[in-house]
C-alpha positions in Angstrom: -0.9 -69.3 95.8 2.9 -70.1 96.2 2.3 -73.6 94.4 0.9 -71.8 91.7 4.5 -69.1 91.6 6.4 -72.0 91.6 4.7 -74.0 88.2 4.4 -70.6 87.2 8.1 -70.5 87.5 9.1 -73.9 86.4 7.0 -73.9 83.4 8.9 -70.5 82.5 12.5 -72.1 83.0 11.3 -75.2 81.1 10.2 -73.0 78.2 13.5 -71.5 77.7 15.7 -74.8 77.9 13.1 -76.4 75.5 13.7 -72.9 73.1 17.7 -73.4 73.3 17.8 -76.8 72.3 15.8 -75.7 69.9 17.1 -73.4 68.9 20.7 -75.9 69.3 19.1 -78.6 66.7 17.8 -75.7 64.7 21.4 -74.3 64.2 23.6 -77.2 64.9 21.8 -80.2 63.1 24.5 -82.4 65.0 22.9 -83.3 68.3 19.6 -84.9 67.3 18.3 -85.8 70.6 18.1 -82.2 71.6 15.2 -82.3 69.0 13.1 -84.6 71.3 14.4 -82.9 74.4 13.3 -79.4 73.2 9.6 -80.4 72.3 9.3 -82.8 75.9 10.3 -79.5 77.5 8.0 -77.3 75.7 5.3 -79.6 75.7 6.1 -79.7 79.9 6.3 -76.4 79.8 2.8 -75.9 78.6 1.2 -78.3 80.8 2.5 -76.8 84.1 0.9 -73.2 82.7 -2.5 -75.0 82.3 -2.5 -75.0 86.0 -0.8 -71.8 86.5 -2.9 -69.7 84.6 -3.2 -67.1 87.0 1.0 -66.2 87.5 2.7 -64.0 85.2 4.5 -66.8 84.1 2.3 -69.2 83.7 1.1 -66.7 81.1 3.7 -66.0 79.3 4.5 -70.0 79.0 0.9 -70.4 77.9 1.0 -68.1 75.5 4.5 -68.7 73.8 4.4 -72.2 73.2 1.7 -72.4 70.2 3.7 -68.8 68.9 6.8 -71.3 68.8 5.0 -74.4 67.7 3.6 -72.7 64.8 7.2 -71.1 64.5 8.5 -74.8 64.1 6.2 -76.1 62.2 6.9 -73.6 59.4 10.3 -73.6 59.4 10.1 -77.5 58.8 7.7 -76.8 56.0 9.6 -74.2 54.3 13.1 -76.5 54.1 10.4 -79.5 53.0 9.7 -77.6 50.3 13.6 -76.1 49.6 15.2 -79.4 50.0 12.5 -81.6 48.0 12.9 -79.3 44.8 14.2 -81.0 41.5 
């Protein structure tokens, strides 16, 4: 039960430090490897809730990462599309 509370936890922390640097590449464009870092961390993130299913956190982490995947994946789309215009 207290193994569980602590992936619980840990995939909860990872999930926000993946979102900021995120969120840092997103806004910044500068720092390129927080790109990678964000999506390792995310992708962590969701793993650990696999096996913390049952924790509050682990939910919340299971649940947010394909919201902000999708998230992602459209923004990219959408400045494809801007960028790549005649």
């Amino acid at each position: 039960m207290r193994s569980k509370r602590r992936l619980g936890l840990l995939s909860f922390i990872s999930l926000i430090v993946g979102l900021i640097f995120l969120c840092l590449f997103i806004f910044q464009g500068k720092f390129f490897i927080t790109m990678p870092l964000g999506l390792i961390l995310l992708i962590l993130s969701f793993v650990l809730s696999l096996f913390s299913r049952k924790d509050k956190f682990g939910r919340v982490s299971l649940y947010a990462f394909p919201i902000i995947l999708v998230i992602y994946l459209l923004f990219f789309i959408v400045m494809f599309l801007f960028w790549n215009t005649p």
